[in-house]
N, C-alpha and C positions, 0 to 999 in steps of 0.2 A: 352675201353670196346667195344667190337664186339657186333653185332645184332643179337641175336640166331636166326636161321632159323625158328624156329616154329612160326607159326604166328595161331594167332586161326581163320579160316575161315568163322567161322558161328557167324555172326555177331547179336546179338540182342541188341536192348536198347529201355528203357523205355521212353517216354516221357510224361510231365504234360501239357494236352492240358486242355481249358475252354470247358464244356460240356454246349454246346449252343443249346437250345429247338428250333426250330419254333415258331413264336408268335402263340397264339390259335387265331381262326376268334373271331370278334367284336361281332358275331351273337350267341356265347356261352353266351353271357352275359343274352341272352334270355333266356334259357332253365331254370334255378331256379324260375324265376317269372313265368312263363308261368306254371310251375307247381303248383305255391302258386294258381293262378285262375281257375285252373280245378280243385283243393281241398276245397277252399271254396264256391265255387258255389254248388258242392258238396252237400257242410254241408248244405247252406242256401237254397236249395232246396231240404233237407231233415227237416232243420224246418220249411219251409213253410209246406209241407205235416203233417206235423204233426201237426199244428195247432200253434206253438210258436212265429212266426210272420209273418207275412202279406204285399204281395206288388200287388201293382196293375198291371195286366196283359201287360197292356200295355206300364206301366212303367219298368215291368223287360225286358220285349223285347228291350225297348232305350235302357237301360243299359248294357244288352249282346250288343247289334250292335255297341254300343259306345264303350266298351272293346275291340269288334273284331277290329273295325276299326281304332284306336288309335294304338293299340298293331299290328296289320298290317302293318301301316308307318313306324311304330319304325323297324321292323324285314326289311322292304324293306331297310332303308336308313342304318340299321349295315350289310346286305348284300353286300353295296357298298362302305363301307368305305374299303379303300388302306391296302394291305398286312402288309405294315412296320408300322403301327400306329394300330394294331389290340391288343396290349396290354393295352393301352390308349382305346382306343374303347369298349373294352371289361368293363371297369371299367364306362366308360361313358355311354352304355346300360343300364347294370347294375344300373347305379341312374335314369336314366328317366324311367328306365319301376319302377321301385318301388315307383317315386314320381306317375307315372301314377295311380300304387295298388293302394295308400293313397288317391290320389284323387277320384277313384270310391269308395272308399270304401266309401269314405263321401256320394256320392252322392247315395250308398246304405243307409247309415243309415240315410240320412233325407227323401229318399222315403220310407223307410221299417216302419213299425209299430211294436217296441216289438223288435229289433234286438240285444239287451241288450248286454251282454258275449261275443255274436258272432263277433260284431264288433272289441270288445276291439280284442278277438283273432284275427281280419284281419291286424289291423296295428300292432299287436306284431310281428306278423309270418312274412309284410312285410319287416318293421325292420329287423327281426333276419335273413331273406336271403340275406339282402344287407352287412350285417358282416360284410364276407368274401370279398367280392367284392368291395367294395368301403373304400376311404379311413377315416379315423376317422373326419376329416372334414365333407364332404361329409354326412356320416352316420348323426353325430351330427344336419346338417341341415334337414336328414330327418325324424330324432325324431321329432324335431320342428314341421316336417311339421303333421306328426302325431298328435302328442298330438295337436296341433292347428284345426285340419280338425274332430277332435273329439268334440271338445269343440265348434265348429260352429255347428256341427252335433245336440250334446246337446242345445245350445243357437235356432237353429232354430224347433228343435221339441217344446221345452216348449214356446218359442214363438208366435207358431203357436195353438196349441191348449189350449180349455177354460177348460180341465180335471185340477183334484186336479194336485198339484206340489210337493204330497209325498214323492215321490220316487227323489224330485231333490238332496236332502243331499246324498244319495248312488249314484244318476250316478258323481255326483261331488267327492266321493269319489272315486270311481272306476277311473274318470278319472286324480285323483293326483298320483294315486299307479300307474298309467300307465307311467305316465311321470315321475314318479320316476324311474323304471326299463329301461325306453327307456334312461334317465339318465346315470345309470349304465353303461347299454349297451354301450353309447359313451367315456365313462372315458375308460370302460375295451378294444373298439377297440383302441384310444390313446396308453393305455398301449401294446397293441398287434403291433401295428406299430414302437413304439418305438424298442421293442426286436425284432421285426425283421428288423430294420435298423443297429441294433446293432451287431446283427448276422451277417447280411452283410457285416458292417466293418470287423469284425473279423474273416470272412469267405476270400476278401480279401487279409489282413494282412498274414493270414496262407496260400494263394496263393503266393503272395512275400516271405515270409520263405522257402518255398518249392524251388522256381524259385533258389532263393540262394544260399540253398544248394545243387543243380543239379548242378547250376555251379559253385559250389566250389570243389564238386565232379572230375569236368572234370579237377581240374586247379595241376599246380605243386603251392604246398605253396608258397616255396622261389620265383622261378622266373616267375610267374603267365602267363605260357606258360601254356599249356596241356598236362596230364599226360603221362606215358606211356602208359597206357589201351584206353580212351580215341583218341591218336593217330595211333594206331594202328587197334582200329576199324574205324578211320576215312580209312584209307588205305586199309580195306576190302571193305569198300563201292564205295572208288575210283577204285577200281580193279572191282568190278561189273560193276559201272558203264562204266566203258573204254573196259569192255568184250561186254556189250549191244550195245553201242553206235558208238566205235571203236577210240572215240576220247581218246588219248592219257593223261597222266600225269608222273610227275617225283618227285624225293625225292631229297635233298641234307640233309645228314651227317654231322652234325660239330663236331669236338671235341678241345676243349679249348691246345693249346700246353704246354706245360711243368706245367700242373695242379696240378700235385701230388708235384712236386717241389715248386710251390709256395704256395702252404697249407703248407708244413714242414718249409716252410722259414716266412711264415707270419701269418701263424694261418689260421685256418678254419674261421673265420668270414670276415676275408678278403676275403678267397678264395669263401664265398655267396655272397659277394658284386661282385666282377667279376662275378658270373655267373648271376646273377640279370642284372647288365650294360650289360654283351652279349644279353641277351634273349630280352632285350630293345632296343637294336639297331638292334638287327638282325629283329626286328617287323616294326620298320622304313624302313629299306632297303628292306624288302619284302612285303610291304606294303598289307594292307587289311587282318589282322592279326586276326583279334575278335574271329572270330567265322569260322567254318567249316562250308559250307552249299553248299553242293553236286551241288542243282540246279546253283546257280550262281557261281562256279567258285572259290570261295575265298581260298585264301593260309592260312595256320596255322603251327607255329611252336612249338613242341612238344620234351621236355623234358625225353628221352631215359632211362635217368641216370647217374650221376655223374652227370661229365665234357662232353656230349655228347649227342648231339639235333640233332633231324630230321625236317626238312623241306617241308610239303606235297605241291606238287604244281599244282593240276587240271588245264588239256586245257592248259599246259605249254610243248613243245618239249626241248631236252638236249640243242640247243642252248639259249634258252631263262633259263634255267634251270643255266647254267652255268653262263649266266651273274648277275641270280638271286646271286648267289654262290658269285661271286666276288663281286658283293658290300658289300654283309657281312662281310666279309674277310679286302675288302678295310676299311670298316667302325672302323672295332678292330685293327687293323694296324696304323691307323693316328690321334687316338686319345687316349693317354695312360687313364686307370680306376685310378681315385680318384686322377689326375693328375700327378701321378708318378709310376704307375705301367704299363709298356709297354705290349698287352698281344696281342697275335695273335691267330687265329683258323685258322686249316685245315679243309677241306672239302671233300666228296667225292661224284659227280654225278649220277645219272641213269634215264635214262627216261624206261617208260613201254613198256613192249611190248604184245599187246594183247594172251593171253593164259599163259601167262608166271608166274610162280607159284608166289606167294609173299615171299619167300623163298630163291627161284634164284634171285629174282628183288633187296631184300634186301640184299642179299650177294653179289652183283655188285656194290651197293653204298659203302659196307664197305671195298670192297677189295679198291677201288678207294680210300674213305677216307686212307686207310694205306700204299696205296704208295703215296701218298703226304706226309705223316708222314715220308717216307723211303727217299722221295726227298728231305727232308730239312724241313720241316713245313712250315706254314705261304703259302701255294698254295693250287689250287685245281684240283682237279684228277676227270677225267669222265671213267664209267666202261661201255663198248660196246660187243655186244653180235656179237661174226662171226662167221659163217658156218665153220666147219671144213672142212680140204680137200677134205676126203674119203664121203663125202655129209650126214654126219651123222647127231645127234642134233645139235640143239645149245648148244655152254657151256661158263660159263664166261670169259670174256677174257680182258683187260685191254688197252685202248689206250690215251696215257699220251699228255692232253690239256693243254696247261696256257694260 
């Protein structure tokens, strides 16, 4: 089987890489809370104005500077938390500035007079920003800390003063319906956590599926070399690259000898067990076989069709190229397939020559491969490029190596 000369130049292929974010800064973690306290101060200095409750001047002023200055440290020291821990950071702000909400918010409702609703809305709305941000553990602890910093809030007003204690059956009810919802809240981020760990597995999973099918894609079924597409775009890339760079590479051709003969004499399943034993030995003897990977160099043998494999060999010259060639060779030669089937490959060499079509390059390997065919089989042939006389191109030419 000869090497058509076409070879498809313009090489393109897909690859499935991990689409990796940047971590977000630690100090994102700030920006939800920090909005829950310009919204409720807000509100609560809009019912103060309007008569609904009552704090002492002097008291709301602690209470703002205590806010500024609490919620200050926190923003300096997520400022300086390390780049690569800024995911973690970010969930770790996230719960101290919310436990910080909960706790001023108490220390609003036991200095405010009358701050009824308002409150319950402080620790729901603190709750409900840390959702997202923190994990179902976490959250759960800062229900707790809620409903708990409500019910001190309650126990120290009615403590404190000698007014009736009418109204204590409704703020106790109000504060069971809170910690029932903040309840909620904790089961439903669990369940939120859950599905999305699970989505991550499965996100994953369908990661590895893909990866397998790319390289099942590139693979020959039977002799899990590389296909013809596959190797042949590896050889567009190698010709770029030795265009760019000027360093050199080479191919060697093998074709299985009297193949068609030993299919008619033993059957096609014998004759895939030979080509399977070749493509496995000849990955031994040219070692570093896996994978194609331009940057470092690696060799890969690639399945043409039939009985006849190509050899890609990067930062390899024809003498290294040829000795590649004869251990192969050697390799099917001294050790009969399935212990009694004797089978040998010829081969035929070419190293690159910068500018030189992949067209020319490969019809230099195949002419070589077929006079080692015409020499007797079982040898290998190098196909050499020389200046014609009259000093015209280059054209292929033939100079017979063992």
């Amino acid at each position: 089987m000869a090497v058509e000369p076409q070879v498809r130049e313009d090489h393109q292929k897909l690859y499935f890489v991990e689409d990796r974010q940047a971590p977000s800064p630690a100090w994102r973690g700030l920006l939800p809370i920090s909005a829950f306290y310009f919204a409720w101060i807000g509100l609560a200095w809009l019912s103060s104005l309007y008569g609904r409750t009552t704090i002492d001047l002097a008291a709301g002023i602690l209470l703002l500077g205590g806010i500024g200055v609490t919620n200050g440290l926190l923003a300096i020291l997520s400022l300086a938390a390390p780049r690569d821990t800024a995911d973690s950071g970010h969930s770790a702000v996230a719960t101290a500035q919310t436990g910080l909400a909960i706790a001023w918010t108490t220390v609003y409702a036991v200095l405010a007079d009358g701050p009824g609703e308002l409150v319950l809305g402080m620790y729901l709305t603190a709750v409900l920003v840390a959702f997202s941000c923190v994990s179902s553990m976490r959250l759960r602890l800062l229900g707790f800390a809620a409903a708990g910093g409500y019910a001190m809030s309650l126990a120290v007003r009615y403590l404190s003063t000698t007014e009736a204690t009418s109204s204590l059956a409704g703020d106790a009810l109000q504060a069971i319906s809170v910690a029932l919802m903040i309840a909620v809240l904790g089961r439903r981020a669990r369940q939120t956590e859950a599905t999305n760990h699970n989505l991550t597995r499965r996100v994953d999973q369908l990661q590895q599926e893909v990866e397998r099918v790319s390289r099942s894609a590139e693979r020959d079924f039977l002799t899990k070399s590389f296909n013809r597409q596959y190797i042949m775009d590896a050889l567009v890339r190698e010709k770029a690259r030795a265009d760019r760079t000027g360093r050199s590479f080479s191919v060697v051709i093998f074709d299985l000898d009297r193949f068609k003969s030993l299919n008619d004499t033993h059957g096609h399943l014998v004759g895939d067990r030979v080509l399977a034993a070749f493509a496995q030995r000849a990955k031994r003897a040219l070692r570093s076989m896996d994978a194609i990977n331009p940057t470092r160099f690696r060799r890969a043998l690639g399945r043409l069709g039939g009985e006849e494999f190509i050899a890609v060999l990067p930062g390899t010259e024809v003498g290294g190229a040829l000795r590649c060639a004869e251990r192969v060779r050697e390799s099917m030669a001294s050790e009969p397939v399935d212990g009694e089937l004797s089978i040998t490959v010829s081969a035929g060499v070419a190293e690159y020559r910068r500018g030189e079509a992949l067209a020319e390059f490969l019809t230099r390997a195949d002419q070589a491969l077929y006079a080692a065919k015409r020499g007797g089989r079982n040898r290998v042939r190098v196909g050499v490029i020389k200046t014609t006389p009259d000093g015209g191109g280059q054209k292929p030419k033939l100079r017979i190596i063992r």
